[in-house]
C-alpha positions as CSV (number, residue, x, y, z in Angstrom):
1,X,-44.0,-6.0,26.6
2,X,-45.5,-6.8,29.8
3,X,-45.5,-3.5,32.5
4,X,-43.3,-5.1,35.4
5,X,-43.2,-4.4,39.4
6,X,-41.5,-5.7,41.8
7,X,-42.6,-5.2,45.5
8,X,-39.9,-4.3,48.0
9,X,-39.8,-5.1,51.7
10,X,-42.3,-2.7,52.6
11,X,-45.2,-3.5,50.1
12,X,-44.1,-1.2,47.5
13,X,-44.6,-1.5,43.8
14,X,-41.6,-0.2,41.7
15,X,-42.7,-0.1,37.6
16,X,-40.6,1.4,35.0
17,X,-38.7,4.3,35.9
18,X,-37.9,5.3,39.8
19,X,-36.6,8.9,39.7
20,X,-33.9,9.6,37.4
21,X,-31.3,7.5,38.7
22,X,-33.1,3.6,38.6
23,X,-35.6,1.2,36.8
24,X,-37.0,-1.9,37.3
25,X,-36.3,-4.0,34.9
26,X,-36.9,-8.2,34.2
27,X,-34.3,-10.5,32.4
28,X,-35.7,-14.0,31.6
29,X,-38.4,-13.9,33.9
30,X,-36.0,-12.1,37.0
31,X,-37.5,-9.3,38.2
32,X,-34.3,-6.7,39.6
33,X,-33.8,-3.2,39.8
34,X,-30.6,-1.6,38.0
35,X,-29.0,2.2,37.5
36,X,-30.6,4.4,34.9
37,X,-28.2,4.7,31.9
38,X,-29.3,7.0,29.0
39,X,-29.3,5.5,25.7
40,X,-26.7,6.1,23.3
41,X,-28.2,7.2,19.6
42,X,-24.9,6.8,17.5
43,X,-26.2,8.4,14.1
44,X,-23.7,6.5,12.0
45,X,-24.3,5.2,8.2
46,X,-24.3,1.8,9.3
47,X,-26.6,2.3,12.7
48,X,-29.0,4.3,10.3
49,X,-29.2,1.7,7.6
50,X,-29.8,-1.0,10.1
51,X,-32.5,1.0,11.9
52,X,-34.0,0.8,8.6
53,X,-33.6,-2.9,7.8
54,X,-35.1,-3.6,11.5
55,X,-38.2,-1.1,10.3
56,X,-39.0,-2.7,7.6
57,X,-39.1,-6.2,9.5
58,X,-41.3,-5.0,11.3
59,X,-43.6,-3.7,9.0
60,X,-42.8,-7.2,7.2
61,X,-44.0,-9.0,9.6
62,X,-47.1,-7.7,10.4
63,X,-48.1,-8.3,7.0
64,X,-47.9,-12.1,7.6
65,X,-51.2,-13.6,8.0
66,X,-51.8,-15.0,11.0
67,X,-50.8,-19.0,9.8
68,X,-47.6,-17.5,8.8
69,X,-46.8,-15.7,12.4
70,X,-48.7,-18.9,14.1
71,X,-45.3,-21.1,12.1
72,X,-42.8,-18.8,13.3
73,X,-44.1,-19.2,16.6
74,X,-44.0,-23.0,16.6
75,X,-40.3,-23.4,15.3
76,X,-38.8,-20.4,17.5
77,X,-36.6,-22.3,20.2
78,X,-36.9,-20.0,23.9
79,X,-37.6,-16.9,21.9
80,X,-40.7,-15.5,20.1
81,X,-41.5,-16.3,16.9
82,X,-41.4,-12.5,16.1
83,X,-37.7,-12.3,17.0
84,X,-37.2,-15.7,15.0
85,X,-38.3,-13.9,11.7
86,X,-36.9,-10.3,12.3
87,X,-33.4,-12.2,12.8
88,X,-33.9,-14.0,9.7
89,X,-35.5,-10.8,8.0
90,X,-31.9,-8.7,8.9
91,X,-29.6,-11.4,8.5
92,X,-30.8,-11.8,4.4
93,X,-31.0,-8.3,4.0
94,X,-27.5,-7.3,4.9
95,X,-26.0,-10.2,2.9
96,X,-27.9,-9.5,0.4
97,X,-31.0,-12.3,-0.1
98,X,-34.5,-11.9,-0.2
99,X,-36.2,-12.2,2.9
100,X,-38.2,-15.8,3.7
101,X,-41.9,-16.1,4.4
102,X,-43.8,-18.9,4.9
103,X,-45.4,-20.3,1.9
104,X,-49.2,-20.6,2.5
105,X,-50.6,-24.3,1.6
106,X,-54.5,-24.7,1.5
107,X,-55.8,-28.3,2.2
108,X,-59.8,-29.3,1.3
109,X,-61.1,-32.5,2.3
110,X,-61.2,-34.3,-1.9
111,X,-65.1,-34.9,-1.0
112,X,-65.4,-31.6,0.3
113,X,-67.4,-33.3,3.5
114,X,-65.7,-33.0,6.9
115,X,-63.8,-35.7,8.7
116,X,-65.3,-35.5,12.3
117,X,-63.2,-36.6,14.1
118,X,-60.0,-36.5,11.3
119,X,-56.8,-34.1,11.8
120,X,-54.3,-33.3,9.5
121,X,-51.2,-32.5,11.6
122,X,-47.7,-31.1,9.6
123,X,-44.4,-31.7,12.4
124,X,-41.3,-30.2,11.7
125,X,-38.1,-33.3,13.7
126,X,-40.9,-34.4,15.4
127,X,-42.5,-31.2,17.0
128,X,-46.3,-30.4,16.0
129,X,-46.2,-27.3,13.5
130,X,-49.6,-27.1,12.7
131,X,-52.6,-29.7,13.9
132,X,-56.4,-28.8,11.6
133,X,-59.0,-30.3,12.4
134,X,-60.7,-32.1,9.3
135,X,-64.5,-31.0,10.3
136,X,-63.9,-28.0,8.8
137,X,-63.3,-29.3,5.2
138,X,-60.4,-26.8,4.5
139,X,-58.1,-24.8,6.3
140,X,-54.4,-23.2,5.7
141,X,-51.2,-23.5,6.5
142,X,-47.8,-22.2,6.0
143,X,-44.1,-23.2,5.9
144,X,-40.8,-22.3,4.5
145,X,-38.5,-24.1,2.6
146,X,-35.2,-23.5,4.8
147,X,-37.0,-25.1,7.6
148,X,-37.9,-28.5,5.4
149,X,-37.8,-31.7,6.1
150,X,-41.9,-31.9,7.3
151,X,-43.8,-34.3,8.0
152,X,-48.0,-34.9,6.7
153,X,-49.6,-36.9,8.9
154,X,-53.6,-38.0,9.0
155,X,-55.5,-38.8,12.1
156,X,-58.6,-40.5,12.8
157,X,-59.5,-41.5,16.4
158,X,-56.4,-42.5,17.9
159,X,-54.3,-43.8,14.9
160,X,-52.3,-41.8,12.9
161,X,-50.9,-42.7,9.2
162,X,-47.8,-40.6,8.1
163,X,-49.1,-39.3,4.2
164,X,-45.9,-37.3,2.9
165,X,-42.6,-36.3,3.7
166,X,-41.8,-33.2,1.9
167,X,-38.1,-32.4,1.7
168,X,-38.7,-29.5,-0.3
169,X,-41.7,-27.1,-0.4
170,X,-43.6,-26.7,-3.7
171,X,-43.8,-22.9,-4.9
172,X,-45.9,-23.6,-7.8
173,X,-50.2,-24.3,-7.8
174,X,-49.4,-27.7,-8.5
175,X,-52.0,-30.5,-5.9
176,X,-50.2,-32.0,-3.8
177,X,-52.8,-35.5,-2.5
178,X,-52.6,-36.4,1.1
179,X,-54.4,-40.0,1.6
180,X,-54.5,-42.3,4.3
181,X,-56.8,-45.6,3.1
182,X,-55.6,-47.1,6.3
183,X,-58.1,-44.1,7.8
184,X,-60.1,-43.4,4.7
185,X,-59.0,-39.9,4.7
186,X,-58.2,-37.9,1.4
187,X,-56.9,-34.0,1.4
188,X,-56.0,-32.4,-1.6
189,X,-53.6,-29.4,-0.8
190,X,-51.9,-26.6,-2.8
191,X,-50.0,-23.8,-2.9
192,X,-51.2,-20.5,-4.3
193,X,-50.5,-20.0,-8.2
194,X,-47.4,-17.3,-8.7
């Protein structure tokens, strides 16, 4: 979290705690001040076991490689995609699922040459989830089947070609091809063996 200060008439900077009896504080971007109140720390079963549940979120999702954090990111709606996945990550554990992650897909180019000037870009209802560029010959991303339908689409230039529509994300190592002969673009992608 970002330190906050807010300046008052006279030039000063207020940060954090002022005294014992005020802070400055920022809700959605509104800087304020507000009266101290000391946190409660209820020691219940239940506040304990959530506690724990929020912990190992946490600690969940900072295993996540960096593709699966960058898809959490790009569906989370005006909040972070950290807060997208700990929700989820409670919310399964207390009714008793197992917790989502995103499923990594590899792509390679079929040739294994790069497309130049070739993207592959994967939208989720029409909002960019992932965009590769093809120049690197391979490349990773990751998704999760709640979230499905997606949409594979190729780009060369300008023009785009839609390639797939996956209603349902593979969990097996089976290859999944992604051509475009309108833009003489072939991927092969995959997800990892179980």
């Amino acid at each position: 979290m970002e330190n906050m200060r807010i300046r008052n008439i006279f030039g000063n900077r207020y940060n954090g705690a002022l005294g014992k009896d005020m802070i400055a504080a920022s809700w959605k971007g509104h800087d304020y001040i507000k009266r101290y109140a000391a946190p409660s720390n209820p020691r219940s079963e239940q506040q304990t076991k959530h506690r724990a549940i929020f912990s190992q979120a946490v600690q969940a999702w900072k295993k996540l490689t960096s593709r699966q954090q960058e898809f959490y990111n790009k569906i989370a709606d005006g909040m972070s995609g950290f807060n997208v996945f700990v929700g989820r990550y409670v919310t399964a554990v207390r009714n008793s699922y197992e917790p989502e992650n995103p499923i990594p897909m590899s792509w390679t180019t079929a040739d294994g040459n790069p497309v130049i000037d070739g993207w592959l870009i994967v939208r989720q209802h029409s909002k960019q989830i992932f965009v590769d560029r093809l120049s690197d010959c391979k490349g990773e991303i990751a998704l999760t089947p709640s979230d499905a339908p997606y949409e594979f689409v190729l780009k060369r230039g300008t023009k785009e070609d839609v390639v797939l529509k996956m209603e349902d994300v593979p969990t097996t190592g089976t290859p999944v091809p992604l051509e475009s002969t309108l833009l003489g673009i072939k991927l092969i992608a995959s997800m990892p063996d179980k």
